[in-house]
LOPALO-981951 format. One record per residue (C-alpha): chain; z, x, y. Coordinates in steps of 0.5 Angstrom, whole numbers, plus 2048, in hexadecimal, padded with zeros to 3 digits. Layout:
@ch:A pz:Z px:X py:Y
...
//
This chain:
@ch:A pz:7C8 px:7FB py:832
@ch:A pz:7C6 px:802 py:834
@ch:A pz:7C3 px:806 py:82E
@ch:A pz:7C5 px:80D py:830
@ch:A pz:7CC px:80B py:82C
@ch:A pz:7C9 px:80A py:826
@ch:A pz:7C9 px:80D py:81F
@ch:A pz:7C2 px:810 py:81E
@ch:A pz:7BF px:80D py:817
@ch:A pz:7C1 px:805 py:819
@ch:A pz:7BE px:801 py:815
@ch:A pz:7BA px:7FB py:819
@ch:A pz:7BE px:7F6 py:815
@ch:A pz:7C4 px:7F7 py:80F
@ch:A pz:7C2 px:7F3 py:809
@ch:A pz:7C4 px:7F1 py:803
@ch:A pz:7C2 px:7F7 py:7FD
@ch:A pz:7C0 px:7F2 py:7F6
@ch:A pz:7BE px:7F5 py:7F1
@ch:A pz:7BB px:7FC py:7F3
@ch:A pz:7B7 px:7F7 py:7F9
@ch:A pz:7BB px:7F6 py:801
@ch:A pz:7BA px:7EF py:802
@ch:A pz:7BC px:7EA py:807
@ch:A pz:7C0 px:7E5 py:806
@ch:A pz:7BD px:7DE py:802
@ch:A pz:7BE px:7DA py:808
@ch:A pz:7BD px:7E0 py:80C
@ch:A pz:7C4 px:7DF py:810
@ch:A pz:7C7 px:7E5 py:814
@ch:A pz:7CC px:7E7 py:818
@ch:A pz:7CE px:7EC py:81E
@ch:A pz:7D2 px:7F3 py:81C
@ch:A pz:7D5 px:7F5 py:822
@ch:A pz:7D7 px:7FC py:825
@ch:A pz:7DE px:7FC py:826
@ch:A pz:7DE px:801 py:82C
@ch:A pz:7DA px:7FB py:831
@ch:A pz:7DA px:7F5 py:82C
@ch:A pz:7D3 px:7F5 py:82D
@ch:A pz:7CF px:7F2 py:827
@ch:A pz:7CA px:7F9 py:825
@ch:A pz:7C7 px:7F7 py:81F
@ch:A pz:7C6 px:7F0 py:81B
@ch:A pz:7C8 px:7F0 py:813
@ch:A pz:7C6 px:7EA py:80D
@ch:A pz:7CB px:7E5 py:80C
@ch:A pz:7CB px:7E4 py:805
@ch:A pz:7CE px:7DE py:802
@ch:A pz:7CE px:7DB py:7FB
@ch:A pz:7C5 px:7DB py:7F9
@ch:A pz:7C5 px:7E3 py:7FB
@ch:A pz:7CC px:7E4 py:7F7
@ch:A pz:7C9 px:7E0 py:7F1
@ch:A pz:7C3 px:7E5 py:7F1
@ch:A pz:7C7 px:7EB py:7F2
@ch:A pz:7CB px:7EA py:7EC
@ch:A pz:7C5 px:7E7 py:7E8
@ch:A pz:7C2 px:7EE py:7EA
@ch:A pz:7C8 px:7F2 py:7E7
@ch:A pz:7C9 px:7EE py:7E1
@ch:A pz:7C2 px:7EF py:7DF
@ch:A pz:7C3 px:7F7 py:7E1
@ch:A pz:7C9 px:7F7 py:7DC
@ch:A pz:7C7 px:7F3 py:7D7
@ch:A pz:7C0 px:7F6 py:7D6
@ch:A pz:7C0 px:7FC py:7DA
@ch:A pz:7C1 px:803 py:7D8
@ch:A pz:7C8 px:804 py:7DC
@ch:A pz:7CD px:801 py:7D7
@ch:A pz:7CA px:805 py:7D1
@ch:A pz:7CA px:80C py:7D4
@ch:A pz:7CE px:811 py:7D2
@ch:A pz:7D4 px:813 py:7D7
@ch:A pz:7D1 px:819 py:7D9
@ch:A pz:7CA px:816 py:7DB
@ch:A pz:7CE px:812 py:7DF
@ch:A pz:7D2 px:818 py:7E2
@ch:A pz:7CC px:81B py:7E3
@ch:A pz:7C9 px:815 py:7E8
@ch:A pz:7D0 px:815 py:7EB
@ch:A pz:7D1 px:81D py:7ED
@ch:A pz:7C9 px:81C py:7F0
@ch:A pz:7CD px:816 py:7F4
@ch:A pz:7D3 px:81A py:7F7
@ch:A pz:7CE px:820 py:7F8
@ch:A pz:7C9 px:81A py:7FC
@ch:A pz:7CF px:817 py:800
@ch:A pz:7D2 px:81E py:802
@ch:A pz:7CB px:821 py:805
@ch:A pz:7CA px:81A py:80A
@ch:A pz:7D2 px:81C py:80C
@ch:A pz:7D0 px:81B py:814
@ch:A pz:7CB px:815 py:813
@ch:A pz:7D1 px:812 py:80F
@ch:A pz:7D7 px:814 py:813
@ch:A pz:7D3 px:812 py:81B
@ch:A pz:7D1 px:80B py:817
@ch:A pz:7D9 px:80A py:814
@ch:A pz:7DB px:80C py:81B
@ch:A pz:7D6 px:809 py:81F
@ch:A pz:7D7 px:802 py:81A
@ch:A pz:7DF px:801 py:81A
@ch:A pz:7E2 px:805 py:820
@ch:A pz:7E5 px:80B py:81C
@ch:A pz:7E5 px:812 py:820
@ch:A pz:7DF px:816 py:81D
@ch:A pz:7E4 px:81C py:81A
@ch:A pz:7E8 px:817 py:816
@ch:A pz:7E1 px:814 py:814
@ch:A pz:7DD px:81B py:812
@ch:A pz:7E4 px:81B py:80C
@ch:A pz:7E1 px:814 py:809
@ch:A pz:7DA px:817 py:807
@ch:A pz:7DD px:81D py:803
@ch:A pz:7E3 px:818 py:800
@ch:A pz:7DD px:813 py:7FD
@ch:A pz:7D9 px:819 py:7FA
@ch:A pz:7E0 px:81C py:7F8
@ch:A pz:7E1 px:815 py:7F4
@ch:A pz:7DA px:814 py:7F0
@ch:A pz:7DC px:81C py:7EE
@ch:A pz:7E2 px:81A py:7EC
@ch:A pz:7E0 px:813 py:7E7
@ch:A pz:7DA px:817 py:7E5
@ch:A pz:7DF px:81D py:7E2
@ch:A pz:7E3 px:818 py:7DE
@ch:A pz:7DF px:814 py:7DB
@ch:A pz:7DC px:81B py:7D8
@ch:A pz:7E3 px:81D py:7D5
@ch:A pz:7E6 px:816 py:7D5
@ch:A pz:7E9 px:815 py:7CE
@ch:A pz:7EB px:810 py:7CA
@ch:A pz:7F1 px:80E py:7C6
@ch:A pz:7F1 px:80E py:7BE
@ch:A pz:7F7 px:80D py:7B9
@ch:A pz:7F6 px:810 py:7B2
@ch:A pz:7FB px:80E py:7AD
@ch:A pz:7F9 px:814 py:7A7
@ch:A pz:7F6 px:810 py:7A2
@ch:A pz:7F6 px:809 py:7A4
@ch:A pz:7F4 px:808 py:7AB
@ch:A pz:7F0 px:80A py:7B2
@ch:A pz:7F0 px:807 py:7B7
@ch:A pz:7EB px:808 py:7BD
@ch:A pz:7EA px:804 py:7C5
@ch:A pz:7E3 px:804 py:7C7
@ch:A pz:7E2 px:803 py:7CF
@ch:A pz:7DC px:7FF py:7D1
@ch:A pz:7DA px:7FD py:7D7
@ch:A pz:7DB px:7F5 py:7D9
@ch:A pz:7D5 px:7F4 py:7DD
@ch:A pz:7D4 px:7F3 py:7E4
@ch:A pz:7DA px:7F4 py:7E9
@ch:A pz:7DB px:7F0 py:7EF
@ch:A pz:7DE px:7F5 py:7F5
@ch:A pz:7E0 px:7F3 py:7FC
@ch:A pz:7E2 px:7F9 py:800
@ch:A pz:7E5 px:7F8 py:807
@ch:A pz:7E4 px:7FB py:80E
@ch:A pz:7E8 px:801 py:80F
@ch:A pz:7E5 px:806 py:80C
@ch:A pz:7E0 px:803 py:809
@ch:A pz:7DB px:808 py:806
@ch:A pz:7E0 px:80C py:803
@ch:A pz:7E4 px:806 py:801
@ch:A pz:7DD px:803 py:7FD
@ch:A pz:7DC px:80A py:7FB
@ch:A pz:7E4 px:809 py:7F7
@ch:A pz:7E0 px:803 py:7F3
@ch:A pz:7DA px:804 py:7F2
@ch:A pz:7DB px:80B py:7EF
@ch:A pz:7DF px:808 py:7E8
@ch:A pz:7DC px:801 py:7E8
@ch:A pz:7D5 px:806 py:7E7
@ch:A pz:7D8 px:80C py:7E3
@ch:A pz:7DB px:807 py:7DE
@ch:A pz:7D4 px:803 py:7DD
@ch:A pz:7D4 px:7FD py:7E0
@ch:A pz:7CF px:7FA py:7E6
@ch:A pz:7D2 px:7F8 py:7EC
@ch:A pz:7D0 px:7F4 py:7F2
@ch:A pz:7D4 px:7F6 py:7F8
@ch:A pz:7D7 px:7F1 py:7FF
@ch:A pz:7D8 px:7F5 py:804
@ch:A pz:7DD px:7F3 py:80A
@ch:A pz:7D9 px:7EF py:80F
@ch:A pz:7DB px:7F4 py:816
@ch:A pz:7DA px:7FA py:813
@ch:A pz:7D4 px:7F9 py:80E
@ch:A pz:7CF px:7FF py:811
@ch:A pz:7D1 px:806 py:80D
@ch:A pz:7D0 px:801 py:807
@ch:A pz:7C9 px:801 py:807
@ch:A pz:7C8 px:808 py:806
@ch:A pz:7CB px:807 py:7FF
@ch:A pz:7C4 px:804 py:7FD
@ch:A pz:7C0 px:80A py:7FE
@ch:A pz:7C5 px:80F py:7FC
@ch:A pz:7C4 px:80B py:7F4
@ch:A pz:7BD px:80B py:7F5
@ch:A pz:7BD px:812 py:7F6
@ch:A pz:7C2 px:813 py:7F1
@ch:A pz:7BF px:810 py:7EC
@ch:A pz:7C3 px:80A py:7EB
@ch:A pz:7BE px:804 py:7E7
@ch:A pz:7BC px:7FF py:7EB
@ch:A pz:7C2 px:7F9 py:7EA
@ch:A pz:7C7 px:7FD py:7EA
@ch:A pz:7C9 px:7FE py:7EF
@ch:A pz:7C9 px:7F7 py:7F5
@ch:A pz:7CB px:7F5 py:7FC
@ch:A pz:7CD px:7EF py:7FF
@ch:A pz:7CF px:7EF py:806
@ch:A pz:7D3 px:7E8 py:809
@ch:A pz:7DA px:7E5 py:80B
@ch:A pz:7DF px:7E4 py:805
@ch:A pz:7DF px:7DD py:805
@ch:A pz:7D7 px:7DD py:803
@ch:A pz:7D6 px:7E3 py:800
@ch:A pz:7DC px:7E5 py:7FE
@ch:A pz:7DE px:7DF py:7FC
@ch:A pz:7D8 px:7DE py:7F7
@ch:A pz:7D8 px:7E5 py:7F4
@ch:A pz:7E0 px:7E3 py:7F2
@ch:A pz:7DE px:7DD py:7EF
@ch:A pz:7D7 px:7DE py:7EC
@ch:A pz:7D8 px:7DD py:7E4
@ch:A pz:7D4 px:7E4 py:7E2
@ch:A pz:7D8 px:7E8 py:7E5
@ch:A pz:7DF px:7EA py:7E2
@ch:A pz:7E2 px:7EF py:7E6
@ch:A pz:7E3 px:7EF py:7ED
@ch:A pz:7E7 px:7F5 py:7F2
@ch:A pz:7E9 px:7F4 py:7F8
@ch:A pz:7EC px:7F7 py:7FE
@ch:A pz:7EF px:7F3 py:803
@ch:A pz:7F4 px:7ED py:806
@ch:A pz:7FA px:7EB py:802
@ch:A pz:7F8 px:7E4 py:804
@ch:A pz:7F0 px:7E5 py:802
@ch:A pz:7F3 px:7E8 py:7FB
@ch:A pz:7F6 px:7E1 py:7F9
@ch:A pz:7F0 px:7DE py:7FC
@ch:A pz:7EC px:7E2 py:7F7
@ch:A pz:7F2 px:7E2 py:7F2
@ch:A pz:7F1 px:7DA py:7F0
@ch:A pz:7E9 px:7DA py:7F2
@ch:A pz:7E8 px:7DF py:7EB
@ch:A pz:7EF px:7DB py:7E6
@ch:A pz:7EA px:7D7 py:7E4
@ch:A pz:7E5 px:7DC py:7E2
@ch:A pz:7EB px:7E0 py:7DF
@ch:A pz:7E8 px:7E7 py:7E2
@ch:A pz:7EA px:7ED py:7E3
@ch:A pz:7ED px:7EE py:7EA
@ch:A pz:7F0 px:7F5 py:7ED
@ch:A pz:7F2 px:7F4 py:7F4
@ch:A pz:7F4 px:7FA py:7F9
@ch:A pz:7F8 px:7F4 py:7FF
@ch:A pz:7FB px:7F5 py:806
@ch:A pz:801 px:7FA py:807
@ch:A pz:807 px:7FA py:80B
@ch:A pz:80A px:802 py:809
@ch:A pz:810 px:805 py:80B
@ch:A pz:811 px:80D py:80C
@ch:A pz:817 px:80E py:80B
@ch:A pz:81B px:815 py:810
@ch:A pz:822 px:817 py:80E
@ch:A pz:825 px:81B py:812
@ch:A pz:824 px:822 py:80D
@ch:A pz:81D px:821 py:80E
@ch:A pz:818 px:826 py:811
@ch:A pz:817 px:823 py:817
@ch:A pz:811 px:825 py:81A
@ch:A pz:80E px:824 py:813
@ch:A pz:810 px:81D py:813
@ch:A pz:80E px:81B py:81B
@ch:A pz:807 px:81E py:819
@ch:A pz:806 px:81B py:813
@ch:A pz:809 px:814 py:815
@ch:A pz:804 px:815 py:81C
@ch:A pz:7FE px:816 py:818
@ch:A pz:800 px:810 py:812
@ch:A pz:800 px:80B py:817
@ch:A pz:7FB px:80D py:81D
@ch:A pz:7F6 px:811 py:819
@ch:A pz:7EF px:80C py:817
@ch:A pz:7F2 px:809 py:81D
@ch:A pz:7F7 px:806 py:819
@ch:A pz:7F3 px:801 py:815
@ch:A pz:7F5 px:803 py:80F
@ch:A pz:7F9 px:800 py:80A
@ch:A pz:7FD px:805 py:808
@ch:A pz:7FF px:807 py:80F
@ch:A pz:807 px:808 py:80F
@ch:A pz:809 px:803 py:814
@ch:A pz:810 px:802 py:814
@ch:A pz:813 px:808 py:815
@ch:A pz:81A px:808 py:812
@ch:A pz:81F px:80E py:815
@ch:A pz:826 px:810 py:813
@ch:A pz:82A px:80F py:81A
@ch:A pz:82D px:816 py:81B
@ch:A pz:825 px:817 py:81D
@ch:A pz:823 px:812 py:820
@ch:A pz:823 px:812 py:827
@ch:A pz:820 px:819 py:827
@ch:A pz:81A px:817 py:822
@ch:A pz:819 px:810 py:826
@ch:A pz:819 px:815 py:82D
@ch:A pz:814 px:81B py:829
@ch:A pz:80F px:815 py:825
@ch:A pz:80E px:812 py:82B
@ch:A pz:80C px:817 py:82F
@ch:A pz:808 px:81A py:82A
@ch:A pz:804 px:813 py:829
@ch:A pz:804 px:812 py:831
@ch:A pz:7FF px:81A py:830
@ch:A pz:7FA px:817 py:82A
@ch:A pz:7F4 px:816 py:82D
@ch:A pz:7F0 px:80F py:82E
@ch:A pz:7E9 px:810 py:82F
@ch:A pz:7E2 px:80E py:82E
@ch:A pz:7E1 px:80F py:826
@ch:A pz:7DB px:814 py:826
@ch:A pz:7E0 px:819 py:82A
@ch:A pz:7E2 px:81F py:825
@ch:A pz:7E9 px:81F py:829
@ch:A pz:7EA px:817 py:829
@ch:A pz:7F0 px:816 py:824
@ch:A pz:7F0 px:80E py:824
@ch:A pz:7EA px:80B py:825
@ch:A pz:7E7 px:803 py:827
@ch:A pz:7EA px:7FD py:822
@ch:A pz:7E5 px:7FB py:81E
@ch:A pz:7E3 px:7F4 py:821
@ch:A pz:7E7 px:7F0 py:826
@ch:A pz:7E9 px:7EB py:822
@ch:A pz:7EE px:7F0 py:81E
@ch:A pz:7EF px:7F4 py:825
@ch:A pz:7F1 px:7ED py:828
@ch:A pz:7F6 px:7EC py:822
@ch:A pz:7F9 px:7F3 py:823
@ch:A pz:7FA px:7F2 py:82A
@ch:A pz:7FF px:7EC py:828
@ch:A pz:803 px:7F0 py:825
@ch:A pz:804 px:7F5 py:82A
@ch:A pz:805 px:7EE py:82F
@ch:A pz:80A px:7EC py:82A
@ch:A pz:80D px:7F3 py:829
@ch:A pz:80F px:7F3 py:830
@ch:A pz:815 px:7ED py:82E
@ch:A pz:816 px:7F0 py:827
@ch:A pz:818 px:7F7 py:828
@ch:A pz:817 px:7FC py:82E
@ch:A pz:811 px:7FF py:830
@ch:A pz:811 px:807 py:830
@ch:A pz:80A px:808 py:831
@ch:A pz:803 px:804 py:832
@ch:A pz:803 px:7FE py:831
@ch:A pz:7FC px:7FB py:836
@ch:A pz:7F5 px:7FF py:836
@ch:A pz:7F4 px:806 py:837
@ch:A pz:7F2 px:808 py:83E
@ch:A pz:7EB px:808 py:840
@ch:A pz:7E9 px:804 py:83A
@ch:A pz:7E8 px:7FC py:83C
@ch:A pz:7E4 px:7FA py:838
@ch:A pz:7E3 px:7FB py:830
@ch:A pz:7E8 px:7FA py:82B
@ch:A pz:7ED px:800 py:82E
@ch:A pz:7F5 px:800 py:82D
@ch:A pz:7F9 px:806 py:82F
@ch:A pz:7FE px:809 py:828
@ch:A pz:804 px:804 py:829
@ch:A pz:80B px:806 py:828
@ch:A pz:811 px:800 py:827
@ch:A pz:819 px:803 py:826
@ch:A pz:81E px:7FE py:823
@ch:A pz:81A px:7F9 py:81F
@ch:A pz:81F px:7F6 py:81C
@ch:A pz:81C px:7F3 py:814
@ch:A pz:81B px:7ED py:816
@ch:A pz:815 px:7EE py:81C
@ch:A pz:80F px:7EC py:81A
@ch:A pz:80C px:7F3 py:81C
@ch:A pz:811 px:7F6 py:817
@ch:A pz:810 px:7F0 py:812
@ch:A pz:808 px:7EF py:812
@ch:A pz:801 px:7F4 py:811
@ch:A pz:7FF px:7F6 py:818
@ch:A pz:7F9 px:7FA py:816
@ch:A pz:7F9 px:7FE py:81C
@ch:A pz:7FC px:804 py:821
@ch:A pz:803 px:800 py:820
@ch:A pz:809 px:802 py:81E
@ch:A pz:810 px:800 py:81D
@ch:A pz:816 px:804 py:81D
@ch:A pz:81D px:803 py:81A
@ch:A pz:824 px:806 py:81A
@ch:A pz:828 px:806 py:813
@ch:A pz:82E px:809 py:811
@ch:A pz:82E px:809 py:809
@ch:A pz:82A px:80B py:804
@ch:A pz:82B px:804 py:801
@ch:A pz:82A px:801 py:808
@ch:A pz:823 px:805 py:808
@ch:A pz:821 px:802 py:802
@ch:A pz:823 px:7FB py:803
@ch:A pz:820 px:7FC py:80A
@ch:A pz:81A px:800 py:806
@ch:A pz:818 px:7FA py:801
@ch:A pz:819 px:7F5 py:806
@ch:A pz:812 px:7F1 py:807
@ch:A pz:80D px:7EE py:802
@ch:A pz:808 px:7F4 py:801
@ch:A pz:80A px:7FA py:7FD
@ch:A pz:803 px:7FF py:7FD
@ch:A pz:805 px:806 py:800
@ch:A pz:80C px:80A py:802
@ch:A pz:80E px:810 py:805
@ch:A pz:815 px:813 py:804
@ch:A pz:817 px:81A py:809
@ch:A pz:81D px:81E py:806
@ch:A pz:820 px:825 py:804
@ch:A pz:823 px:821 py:7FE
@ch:A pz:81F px:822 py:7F7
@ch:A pz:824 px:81D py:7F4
@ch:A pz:823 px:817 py:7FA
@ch:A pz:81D px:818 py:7FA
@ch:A pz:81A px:817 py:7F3
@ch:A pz:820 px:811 py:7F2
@ch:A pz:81D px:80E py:7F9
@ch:A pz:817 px:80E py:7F6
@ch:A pz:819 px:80A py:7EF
@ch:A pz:81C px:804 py:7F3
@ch:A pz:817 px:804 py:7F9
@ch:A pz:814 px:7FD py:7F8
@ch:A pz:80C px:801 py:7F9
@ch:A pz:805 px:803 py:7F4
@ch:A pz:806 px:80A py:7F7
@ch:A pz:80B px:80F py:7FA
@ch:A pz:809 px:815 py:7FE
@ch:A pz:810 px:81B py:7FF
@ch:A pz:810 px:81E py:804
@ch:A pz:809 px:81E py:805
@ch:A pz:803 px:81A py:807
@ch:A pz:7FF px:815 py:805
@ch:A pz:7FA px:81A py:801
@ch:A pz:7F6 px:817 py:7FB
@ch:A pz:7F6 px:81A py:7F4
@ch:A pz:7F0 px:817 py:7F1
@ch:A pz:7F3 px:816 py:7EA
@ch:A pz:7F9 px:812 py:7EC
@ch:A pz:7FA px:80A py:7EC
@ch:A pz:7F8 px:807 py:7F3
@ch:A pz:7FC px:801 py:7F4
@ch:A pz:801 px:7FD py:7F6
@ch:A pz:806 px:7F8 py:7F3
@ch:A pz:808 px:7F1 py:7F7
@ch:A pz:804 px:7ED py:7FC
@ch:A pz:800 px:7F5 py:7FC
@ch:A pz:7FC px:7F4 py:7F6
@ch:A pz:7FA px:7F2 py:7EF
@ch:A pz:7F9 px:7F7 py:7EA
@ch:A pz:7F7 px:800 py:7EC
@ch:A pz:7F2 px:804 py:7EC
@ch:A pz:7F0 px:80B py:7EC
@ch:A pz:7EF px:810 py:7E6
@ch:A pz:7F0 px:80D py:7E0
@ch:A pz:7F2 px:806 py:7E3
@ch:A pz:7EC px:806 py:7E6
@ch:A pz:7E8 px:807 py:7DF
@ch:A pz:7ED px:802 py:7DB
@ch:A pz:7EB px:7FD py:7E1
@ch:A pz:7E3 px:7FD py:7E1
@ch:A pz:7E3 px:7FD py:7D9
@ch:A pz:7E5 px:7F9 py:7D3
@ch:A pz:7E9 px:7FD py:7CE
@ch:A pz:7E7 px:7FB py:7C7
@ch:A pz:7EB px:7FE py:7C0
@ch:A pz:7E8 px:7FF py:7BA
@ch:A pz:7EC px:7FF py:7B3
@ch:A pz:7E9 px:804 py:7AD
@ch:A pz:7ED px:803 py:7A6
@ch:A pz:7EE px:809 py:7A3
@ch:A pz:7F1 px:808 py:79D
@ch:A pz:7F2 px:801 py:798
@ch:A pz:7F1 px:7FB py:79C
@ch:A pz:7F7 px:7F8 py:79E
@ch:A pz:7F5 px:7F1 py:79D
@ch:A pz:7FA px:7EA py:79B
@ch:A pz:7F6 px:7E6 py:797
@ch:A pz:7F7 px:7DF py:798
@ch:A pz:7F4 px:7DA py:794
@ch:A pz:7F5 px:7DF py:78D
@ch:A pz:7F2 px:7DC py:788
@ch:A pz:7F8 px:7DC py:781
//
């Protein structure tokens, strides 16, 4: 392929990070990457399979049990971490032209994930520095203290849309928390994770802390999951992958936390403000090219409005710009591969016999080639549409009329997935019920998906198991121990007296 697209710094080869070495794979297997916009392999990755994973979690194992990483205080680790997010946000360019050139986002969208990864190491290394701990004292009888200590080594597998920042939001409390970790990226997008070895290095991480194993889930991923010494595992992904991993750990008993697929609704009442809510729901569903999984793709419309928001949306979308991701203008770029460009395009196909087309529905013009879709707009999607129904994952989006408040909560609940949900209304009191009865882990009010680092991110249903973020995350990646301290007379029933 021609070289003059190529990200400056493109390493030969991606390789495997064990133990603070890059190595090739045991069998020394490799796969294609592709770049989204021509499809073209560009550069070749190490495959691993279940020898390269064992010597990664060895290598984890004995940084935890016999290195310095675990036994430092809290602020010795803030220390490396602040030096990491300082690192990260200094190669900024090098790691958005990476991300966009590797996953297809535009390069405006991806230069925003260098300062959320640096903005998520910051803020776990602030709270394992203030972080307190529960204690209960009777007076004169009793403390009652928790301890937290780290578990050992966390397995991550973190998906392809936004990856580096995604891995970031693991990686972050995994490490501040104490534990080591051994990472498997998605096997489309694995090139901006191979910065994360020179960032630690440079940032003082010891050698083992930190290890990374490129591969396909079902190798890889399905080792890491099932490998005896390691007893945490997060994961960001399909639902279907996620009951896959779900029965893979049972016998191991380990702790799962696990973000999964979305289905959101944004909900417009008629009182709401809306420009507000058109540009909002525009950029919910058409922003990172509309892979994203808490994309508000079922837009649900109170009918007095209807007809105008459908007429307004679809113009707007036909007005979002498709174009090559290194564009600073192109707003959605290349779907990440063409296995998922063809999984989007049938659901278009199929959206043409379940709803009615107001805008996109093919490729963009001038774009023949690569992973293209133009943003895709369905009015009166009735709840039963597969499009209406299932994740797409891409610039789709199902519109649908409701009459009630009751009928648009039905209409709200009405798939497996409960991740996100969006509310639009000038009503303080409809607002804060809707969201108490909106079947989601998390609800946005007139507002769009904006992100506050010390709430729980998770879903309930087919979107998840378990949440993190703030204290959740912390409560994930440590076991909690209480400690019971006798003040006073010993409380002890003596069986076995002797007269």
């Amino acid at each position: 392929m021609s070289t003059d697209r190529l990200p400056a710094n493109l390493p030969e080869k991606i390789r495997h990070y064990i133990g603070g070495e890059f190595v090739d794979s045991a069998d020394g297997d490799t796969f294609d990457v592709l770049d989204p916009v021509t499809n073209e392999t560009y550069i070749q990755s190490a495959s691993g399979k279940q020898a390269d994973i064992d010597a990664a979690v060895s290598a984890a194992t004995a940084a935890f049990n016999d290195g310095p990483w675990p036994q430092m205080l809290p602020r010795e680790r803030a220390r490396i971490l602040m030096r990491i997010a300082d690192i990260v946000e200094s190669r900024d360019a090098e790691l958005a032209e990476m991300e966009s050139f590797d996953s297809g986002l535009p390069i405006t969208q991806a230069k925003g994930q260098a300062r959320r990864a640096a903005e998520n190491f910051r803020f776990f290394a602030d709270l394992i520095v203030a972080q307190t701990d529960d204690a209960f004292k009777v007076p004169g009888r009793q403390i009652n203290y928790v301890n937290r200590k780290p578990i050992g080594v966390a397995g991550l597998i973190t998906p392809w849309n936004t990856p580096f920042m995604l891995e970031s939001w693991k990686l972050a409390p995994a490490l501040a928390t104490g534990n080591t970790v051994v990472l498997k990226p998605a096997e489309f997008t694995p090139l901006s994770a191979s910065l994360w070895p020179g960032i630690f290095e440079e940032a003082g991480v010891p050698a083992g802390v930190f290890n990374l194993v490129n591969g396909f889930g079902e190798y890889a991923g399905d080792a890491l999951v099932k490998h005896p010494d390691v007893p945490l595992i997060s994961f960001t992904g399909e639902s279907r992958t996620g009951q896959i991993i779900f029965g893979n750990a049972a016998p191991h008993l380990k702790g799962l936390s696990m973000e999964l697929g979305g289905k959101s609704p944004a909900i417009v009442f008629a009182d709401a403000d809306l420009d507000e809510a058109i540009n909002a729901t525009i950029f919910g569903v058409f922003s990172l090219n509309g892979e994203r999984c808490t994309a508000g793709s079922r837009i649900l419309v109170e009918r007095s409005i209807y007809d105008e928001f459908v007429e307004r949306y679809a113009a707007q979308a036909k007005r979002v710009k498709v174009g090559l991701p290194s564009d600073p203008a192109t707003e959605v770029g290349a779907l990440v591969h063409p296995e998922h460009f063809d999984k989007v395009m049938s659901y278009v196909e199929l959206g043409k016999t379940e709803g009615r087309l107001v805008a996109g529905g093919g490729r963009p013009e001038g774009f023949e080639n690569g992973n293209f879709v133009q943003p895709t707009v369905f009015a009166d999607v009735p709840a039963d549409a597969r499009i209406f129904q299932e994740e797409i994952f891409g610039p789709v989006v199902a519109i649908t009329p409701f009459d009630t408040e009751q009928e648009a909560l039905e209409l709200a609940n009405n798939t497996r997935y409960g991740l996100a949900a969006y509310v639009w209304t000038g009503d303080l009191k409809r607002a804060h019920n809707f969201a108490q009865n909106v079947e989601a882990g998390m609800v946005w009010l007139n507002s769009n998906n904006v992100r506050d680092l010390r709430t729980p991110f998770g879903g309930v249903k087919a979107s998840g198991l378990g949440h993190e973020g703030g204290y959740r995350s912390i409560d994930f990646y440590t076991d909690q121990q209480a400690v019971h301290i006798n003040l006073g007379e010993v409380h002890n029933p003596v069986f076995g007296k002797q007269d």
